[in-house]
C-alpha positions in Angstrom: 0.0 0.0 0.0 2.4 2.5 -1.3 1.4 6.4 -1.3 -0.4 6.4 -4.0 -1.9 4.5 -5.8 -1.3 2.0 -2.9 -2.5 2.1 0.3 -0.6 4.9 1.8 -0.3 5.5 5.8 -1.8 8.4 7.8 0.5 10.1 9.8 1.6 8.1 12.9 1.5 9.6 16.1 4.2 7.9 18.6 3.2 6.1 21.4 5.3 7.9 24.1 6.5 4.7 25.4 10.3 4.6 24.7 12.0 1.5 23.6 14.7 -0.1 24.7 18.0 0.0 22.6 18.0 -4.2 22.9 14.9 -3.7 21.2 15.7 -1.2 18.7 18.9 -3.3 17.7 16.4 -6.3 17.2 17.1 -8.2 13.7 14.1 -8.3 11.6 14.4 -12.5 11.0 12.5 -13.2 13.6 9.7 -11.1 12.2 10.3 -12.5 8.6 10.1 -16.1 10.0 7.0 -15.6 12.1 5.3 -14.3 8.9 6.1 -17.1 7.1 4.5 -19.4 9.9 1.7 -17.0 10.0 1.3 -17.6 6.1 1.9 -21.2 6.3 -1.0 -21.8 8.8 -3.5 -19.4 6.6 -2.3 -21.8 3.6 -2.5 -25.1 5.2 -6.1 -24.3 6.9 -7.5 -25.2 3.9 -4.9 -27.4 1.9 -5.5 -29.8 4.7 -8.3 -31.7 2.4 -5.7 -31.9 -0.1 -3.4 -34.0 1.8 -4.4 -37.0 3.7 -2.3 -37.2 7.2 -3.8 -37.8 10.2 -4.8 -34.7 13.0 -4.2 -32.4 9.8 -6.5 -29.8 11.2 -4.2 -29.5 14.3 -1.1 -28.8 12.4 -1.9 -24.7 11.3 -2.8 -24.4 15.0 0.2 -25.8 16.1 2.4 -23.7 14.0 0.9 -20.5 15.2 1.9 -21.5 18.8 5.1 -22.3 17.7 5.1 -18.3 16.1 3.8 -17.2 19.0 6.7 -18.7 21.0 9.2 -17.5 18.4 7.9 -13.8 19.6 8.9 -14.2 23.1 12.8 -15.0 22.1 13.5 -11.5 22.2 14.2 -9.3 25.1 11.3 -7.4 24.6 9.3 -10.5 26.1 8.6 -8.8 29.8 7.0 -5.7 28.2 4.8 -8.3 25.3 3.6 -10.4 28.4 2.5 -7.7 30.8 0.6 -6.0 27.7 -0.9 -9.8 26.5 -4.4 -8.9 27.5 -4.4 -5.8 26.3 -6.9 -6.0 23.5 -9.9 -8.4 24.0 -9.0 -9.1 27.8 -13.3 -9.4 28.9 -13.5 -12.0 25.8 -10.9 -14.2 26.8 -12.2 -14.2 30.4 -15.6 -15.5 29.0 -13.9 -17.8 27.4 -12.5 -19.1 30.7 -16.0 -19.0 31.6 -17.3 -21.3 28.6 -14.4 -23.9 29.1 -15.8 -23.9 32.8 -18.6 -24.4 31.2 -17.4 -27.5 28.7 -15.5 -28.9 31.7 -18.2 -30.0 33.8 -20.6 -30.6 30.7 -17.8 -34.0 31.2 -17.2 -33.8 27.3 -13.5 -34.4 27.1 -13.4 -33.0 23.1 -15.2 -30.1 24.7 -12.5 -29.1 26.9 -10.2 -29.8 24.1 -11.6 -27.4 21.9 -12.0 -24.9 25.0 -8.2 -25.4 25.3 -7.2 -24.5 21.9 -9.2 -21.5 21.7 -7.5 -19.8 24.4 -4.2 -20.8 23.6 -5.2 -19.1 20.2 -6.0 -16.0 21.6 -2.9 -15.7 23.4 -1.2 -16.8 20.3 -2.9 -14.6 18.3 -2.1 -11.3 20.8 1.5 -12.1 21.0 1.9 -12.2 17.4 -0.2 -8.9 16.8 2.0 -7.2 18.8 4.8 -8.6 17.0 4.5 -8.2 13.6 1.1 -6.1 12.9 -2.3 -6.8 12.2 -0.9 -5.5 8.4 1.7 -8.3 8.0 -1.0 -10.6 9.0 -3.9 -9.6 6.0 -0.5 -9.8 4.1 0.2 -13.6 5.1 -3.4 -13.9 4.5 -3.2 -12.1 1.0 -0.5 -14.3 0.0 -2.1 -17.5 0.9 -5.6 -16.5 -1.0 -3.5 -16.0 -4.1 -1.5 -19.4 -3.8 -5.0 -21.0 -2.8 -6.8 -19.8 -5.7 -4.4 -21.0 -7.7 -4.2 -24.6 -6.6 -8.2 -24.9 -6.5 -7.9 -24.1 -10.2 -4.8 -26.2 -11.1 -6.6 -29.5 -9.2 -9.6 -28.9 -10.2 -9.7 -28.2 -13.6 -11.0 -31.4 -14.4 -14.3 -30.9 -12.5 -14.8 -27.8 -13.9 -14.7 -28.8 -17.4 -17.2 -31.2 -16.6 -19.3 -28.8 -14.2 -23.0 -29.6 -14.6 -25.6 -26.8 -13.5 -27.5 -28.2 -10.8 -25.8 -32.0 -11.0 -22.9 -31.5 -9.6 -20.7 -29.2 -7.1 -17.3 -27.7 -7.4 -14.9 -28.7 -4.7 -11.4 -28.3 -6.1 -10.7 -31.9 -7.1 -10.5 -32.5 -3.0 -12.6 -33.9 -0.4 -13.5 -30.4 1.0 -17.0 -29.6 0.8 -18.2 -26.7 -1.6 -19.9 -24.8 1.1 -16.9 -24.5 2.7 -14.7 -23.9 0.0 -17.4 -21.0 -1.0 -17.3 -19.6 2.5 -13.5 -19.0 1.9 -13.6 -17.9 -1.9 -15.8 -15.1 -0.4 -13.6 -14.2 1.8 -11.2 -13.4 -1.2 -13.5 -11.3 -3.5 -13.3 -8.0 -1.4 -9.3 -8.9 -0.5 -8.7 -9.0 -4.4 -11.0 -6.2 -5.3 -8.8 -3.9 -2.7 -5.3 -5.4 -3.8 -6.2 -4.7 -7.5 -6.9 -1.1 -6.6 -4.3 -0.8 -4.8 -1.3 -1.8 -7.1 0.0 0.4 -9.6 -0.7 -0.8 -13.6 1.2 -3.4 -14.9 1.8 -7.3 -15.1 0.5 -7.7 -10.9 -2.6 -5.5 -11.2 -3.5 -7.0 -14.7 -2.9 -10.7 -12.8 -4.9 -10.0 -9.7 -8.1 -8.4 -11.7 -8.3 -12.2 -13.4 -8.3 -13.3 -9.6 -11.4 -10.6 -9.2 -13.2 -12.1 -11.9 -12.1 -15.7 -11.4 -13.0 -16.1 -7.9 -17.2 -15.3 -8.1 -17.2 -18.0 -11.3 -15.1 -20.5 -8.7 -17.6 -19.8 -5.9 -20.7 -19.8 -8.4 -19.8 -23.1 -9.5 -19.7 -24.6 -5.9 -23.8 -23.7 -5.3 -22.8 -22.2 -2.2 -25.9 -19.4 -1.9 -25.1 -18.3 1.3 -22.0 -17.0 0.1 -23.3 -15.5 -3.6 -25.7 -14.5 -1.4 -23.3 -12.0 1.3 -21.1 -10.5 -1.4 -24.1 -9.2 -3.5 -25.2 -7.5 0.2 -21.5 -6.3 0.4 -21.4 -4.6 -2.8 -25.3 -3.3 -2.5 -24.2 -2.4 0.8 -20.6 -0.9 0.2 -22.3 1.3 -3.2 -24.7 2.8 -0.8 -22.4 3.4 2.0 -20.1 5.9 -0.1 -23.1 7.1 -2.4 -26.8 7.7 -0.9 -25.6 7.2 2.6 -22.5 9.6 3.0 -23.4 12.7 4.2 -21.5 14.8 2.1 -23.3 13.4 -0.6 -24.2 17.0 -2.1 -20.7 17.7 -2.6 -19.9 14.4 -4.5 -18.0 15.0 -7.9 -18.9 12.0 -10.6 -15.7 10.0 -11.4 -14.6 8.9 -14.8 -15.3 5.5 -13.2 -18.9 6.6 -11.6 -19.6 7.7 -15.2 -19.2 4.3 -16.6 -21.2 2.0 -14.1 -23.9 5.0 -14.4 -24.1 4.0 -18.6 -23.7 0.5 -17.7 -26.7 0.2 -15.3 -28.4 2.4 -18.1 -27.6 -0.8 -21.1 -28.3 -2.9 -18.5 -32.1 -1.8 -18.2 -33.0 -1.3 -21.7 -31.1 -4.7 -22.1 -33.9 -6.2 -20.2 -36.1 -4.2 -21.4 -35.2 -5.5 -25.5 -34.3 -9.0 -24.6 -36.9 -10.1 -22.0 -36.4 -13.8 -22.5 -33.1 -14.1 -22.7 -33.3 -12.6 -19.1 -35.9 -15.5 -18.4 -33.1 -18.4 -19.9 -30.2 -16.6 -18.0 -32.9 -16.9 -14.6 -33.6 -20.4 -15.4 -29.9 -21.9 -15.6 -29.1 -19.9 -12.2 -32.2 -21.4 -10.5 -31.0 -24.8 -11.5 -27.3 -24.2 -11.3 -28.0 -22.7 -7.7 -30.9 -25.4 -6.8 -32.9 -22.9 -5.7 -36.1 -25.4 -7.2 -34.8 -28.6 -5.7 -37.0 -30.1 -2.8 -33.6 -30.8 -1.0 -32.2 -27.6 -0.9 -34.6 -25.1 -2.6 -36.3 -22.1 -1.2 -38.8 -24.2 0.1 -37.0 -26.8 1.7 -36.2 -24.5 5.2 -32.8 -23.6 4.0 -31.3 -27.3 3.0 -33.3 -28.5 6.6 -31.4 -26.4 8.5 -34.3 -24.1 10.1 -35.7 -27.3 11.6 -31.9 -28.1 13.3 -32.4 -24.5 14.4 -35.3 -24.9 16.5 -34.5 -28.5 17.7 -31.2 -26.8 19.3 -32.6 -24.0 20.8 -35.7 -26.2 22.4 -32.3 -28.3 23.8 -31.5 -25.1 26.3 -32.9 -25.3 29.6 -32.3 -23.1 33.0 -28.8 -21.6 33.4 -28.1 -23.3 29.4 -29.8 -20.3 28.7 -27.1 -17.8 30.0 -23.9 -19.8 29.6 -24.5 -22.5 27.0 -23.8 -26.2 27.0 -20.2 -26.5 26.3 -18.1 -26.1 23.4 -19.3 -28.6 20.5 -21.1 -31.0 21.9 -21.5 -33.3 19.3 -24.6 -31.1 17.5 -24.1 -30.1 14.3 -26.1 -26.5 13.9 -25.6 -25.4 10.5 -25.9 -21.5 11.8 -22.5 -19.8 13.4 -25.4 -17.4 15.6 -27.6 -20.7 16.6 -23.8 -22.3 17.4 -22.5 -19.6 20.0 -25.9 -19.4 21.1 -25.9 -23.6 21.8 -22.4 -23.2 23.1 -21.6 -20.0 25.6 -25.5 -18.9 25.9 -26.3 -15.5 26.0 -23.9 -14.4 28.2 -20.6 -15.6 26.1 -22.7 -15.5 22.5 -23.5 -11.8 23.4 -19.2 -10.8 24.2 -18.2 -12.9 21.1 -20.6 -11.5 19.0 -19.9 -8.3 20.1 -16.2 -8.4 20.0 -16.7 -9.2 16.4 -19.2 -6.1 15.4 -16.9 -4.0 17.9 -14.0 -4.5 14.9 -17.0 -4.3 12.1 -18.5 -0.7 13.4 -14.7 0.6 14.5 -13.6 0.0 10.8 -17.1 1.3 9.2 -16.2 4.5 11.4 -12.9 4.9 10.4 -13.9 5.0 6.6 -16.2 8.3 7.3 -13.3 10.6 6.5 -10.3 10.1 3.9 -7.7 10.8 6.3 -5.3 8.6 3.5 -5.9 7.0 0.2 -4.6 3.9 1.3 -5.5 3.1 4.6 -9.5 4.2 3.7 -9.3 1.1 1.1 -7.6 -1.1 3.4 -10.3 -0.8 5.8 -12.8 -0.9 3.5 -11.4 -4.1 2.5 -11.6 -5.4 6.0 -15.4 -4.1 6.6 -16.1 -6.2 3.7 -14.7 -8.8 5.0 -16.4 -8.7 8.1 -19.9 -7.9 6.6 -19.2 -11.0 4.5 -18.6 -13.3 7.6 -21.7 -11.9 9.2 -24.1 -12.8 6.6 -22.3 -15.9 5.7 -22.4 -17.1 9.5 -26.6 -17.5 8.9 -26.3 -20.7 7.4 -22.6 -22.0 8.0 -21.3 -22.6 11.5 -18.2 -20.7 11.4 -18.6 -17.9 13.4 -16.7 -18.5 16.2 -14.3 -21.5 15.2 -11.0 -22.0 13.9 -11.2 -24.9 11.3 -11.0 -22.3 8.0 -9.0 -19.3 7.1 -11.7 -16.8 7.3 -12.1 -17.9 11.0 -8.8 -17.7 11.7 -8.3 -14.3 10.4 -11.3 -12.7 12.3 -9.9 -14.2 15.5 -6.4 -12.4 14.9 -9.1 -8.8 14.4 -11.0 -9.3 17.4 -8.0 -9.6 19.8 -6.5 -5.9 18.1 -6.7 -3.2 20.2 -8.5 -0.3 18.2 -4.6 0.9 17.7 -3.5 -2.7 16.3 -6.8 -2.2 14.4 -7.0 1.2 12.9 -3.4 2.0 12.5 -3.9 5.2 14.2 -0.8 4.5 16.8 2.3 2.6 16.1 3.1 -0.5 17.7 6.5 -0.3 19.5 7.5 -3.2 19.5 6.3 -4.4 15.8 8.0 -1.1 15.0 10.7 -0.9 16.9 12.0 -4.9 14.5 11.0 -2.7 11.2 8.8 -5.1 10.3 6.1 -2.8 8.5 7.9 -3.4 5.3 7.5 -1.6 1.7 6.5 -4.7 -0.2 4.9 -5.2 -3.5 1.1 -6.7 -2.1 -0.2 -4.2 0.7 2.4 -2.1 1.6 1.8 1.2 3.8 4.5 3.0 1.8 7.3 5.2 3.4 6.3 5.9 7.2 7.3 8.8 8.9 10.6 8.5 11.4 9.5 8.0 14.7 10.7 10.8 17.0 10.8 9.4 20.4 9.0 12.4 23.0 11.2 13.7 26.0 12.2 11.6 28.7 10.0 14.0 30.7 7.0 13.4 29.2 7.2 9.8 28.9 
């Protein structure tokens, strides 16, 4: 995210908390290799269905605690652990509360999963702190692009003999399409952002066929949900920065606001002229989508799910109410809201829920004034995201987990501080290794010295 065209940086305020020379002299390996690991585990989260070894799931999780470890090598490691639960502090203690919770529920995979998660938060915070929420949508950049990639290379056979309505896209692997649909949409925004971000040439003209590849990938895989929350997004996000901005009377038509207005324009009298080839173009989504099948059509409750939905919440009782039943106790509820509810109750569903609009509304704020180019997009990009994951979540039971890279990267947002999360303050410590980096995918650009205030002050 360079100046410009790239995401450029605000300026930086320092933090007034003066680093140590050890710290300053820090080499920036450390930070490179943690990236790496923080990559790797984004990557393997879902190349796990395309190799067949035992506990695969385990292995990304295990790696990020081995990251996380990596950050307290330095001699920095006092000042990272006394700040640990600086960000997201009351959502780890209800998570506490809901592994409590699993523990005398007498589920041992229960208080396995309960373990995990926290060790993940901590894992998480540490490696925030070291490296920068940035460097981690860079690691998860990196490993949407290789992803894409693969899907297409293994499964280009399926999709030269995709099928509307008979069969599903899944990448040539055992993983299934909703799934791999709840991660492509994930992507779409991500790539939309990178490929107005880079400057023209060979990388911007490669990432706009990513743009356009990645809705026919997730078309192809029936998942609706997903179709489904990136047509809210874009409704959502045209509104948000046309009839709903406030300075709306002071807007200036674009070049490029000029061309979608003329397009919308030949897109009505289109279907104005050529009403039946609208009505052919209907009929091969509604049977590539299955919108008319009696198992998973309109009709059908949402593929049976609103009748899972109901059975679930009938299963609380008393005190279930407020604090849930235990982390996954063997139910499958295909609904992430119905899940947390089913799990940590009302109590715990209401902090995790609201941990995760906290980052949604503090990154919708932050894109109400243009205080940079670059960082307005790259919070737009994450808002997306987020509003994305939230519609998704209705059908798919991902909302608080960690078994997919979407998941995974919302858990690294809602332990940010709003500082980690905005950019609006520098991070010491992430600063202090150099580790926000000019590179060629989301770069901030040339930051600003930092000028250390008086020892008076401080």
């Amino acid at each position: 995210m360079s100046t410009s065209p790239q995401f450029a940086t605000r300026p930086l305020p320092a933090r007034g908390i003066r680093t140590p020379a050890s710290a300053r002299a820090s080499t920036r390996t450390p930070s490179l290799l943690i990236s790496g690991m923080v990559t790797f585990s984004f990557l393997y989260t879902l190349m796990q269905y395309w190799v067949a070894l035992p506990q695969a799931g385990l292995i990304p999780i295990v790696v990020l605690y081995v990251a996380a470890f990596c950050t307290l090598l330095g001699p920095d490691r006092g000042q990272k652990l006394s700040r640990i639960l600086s960000g997201g502090s009351v959502l780890f203690l209800f998570l506490i509360l809901s592994e409590i919770v699993s523990y005398y529920a007498g589920e041992l995979f229960s208080v396995y999963y309960g373990l995990i998660l926290l060790g993940l938060f901590l894992s998480a915070r540490l490696i925030v702190m070291h490296i920068g929420l940035l460097q981690v949508v860079r690691c998860y950049t990196y490993s949407a692009i290789f992803c894409v990639l693969t899907i297409l290379i293994t499964g280009r056979k399926e999709l030269s003999g995709y099928g509307a309505g008979e069969t599903r896209f899944t990448g040539g692997s055992g993983i299934h399409p909703n799934l791999i649909g709840f991660t492509l949409a994930s992507y779409f925004p991500l790539f939309v952002g990178l490929a107005l971000d880079l400057p023209r040439g060979k990388k911007r003209l490669f990432i706009g066929a990513l743009v356009l590849i990645t809705p026919v990938l997730l078309f192809t895989t029936g998942s609706r949900g997903s179709l489904g929350a990136i047509l809210i997004a874009l409704i959502v996000t045209t509104l948000r920065f046309t009839v709903f901005n406030r300075l709306i009377g002071r807007l200036r038509l674009s070049a490029l606001q000029i061309i979608m207005a003329l397009v919308g324009i030949g897109i009505v009298v289109y279907v104005v002229l050529h009403g039946s080839d609208i009505a052919r173009a209907s009929k091969f989504i509604v049977t590539a989508l299955q919108l008319d099948s009696k198992q998973r059509g309109i009709h059908s409750g949402f593929s049976g799910r609103t009748t899972i939905w109901i059975t679930a919440i009938n299963r609380l009782s008393g005190l279930q109410w407020l604090f849930g039943r235990g982390y996954r106790q063997g139910y499958v509820i295909d609904s992430g809201y119905v899940t947390i509810l089913y799990d940590n109750g009302l109590v715990g569903g209401s902090v995790i829920l609201g941990s995760m609009l906290r980052v949604f509304f503090l990154l919708w704020g932050d894109t109400k004034t243009m205080q940079s180019p670059g960082w307005w997009r790259y919070h737009v990009v994450l808002w997306s995201m987020m509003m994305i994951y939230f519609i998704n979540n209705v059908t798919t039971r991902y909302l608080f987990s960690f078994g997919n890279q979407f998941s995974l990267l919302v858990i690294f947002l809602i332990v940010c501080r709003k500082d980690e999360l905005l950019g609006t303050t520098r991070n010491t410590l992430a600063m202090a290794r150099g580790t926000v980096r000019r590179a060629a995918i989301f770069s901030v650009g040339k930051v600003p010295p930092m000028s250390p205030r008086p020892a008076a002050e401080i």
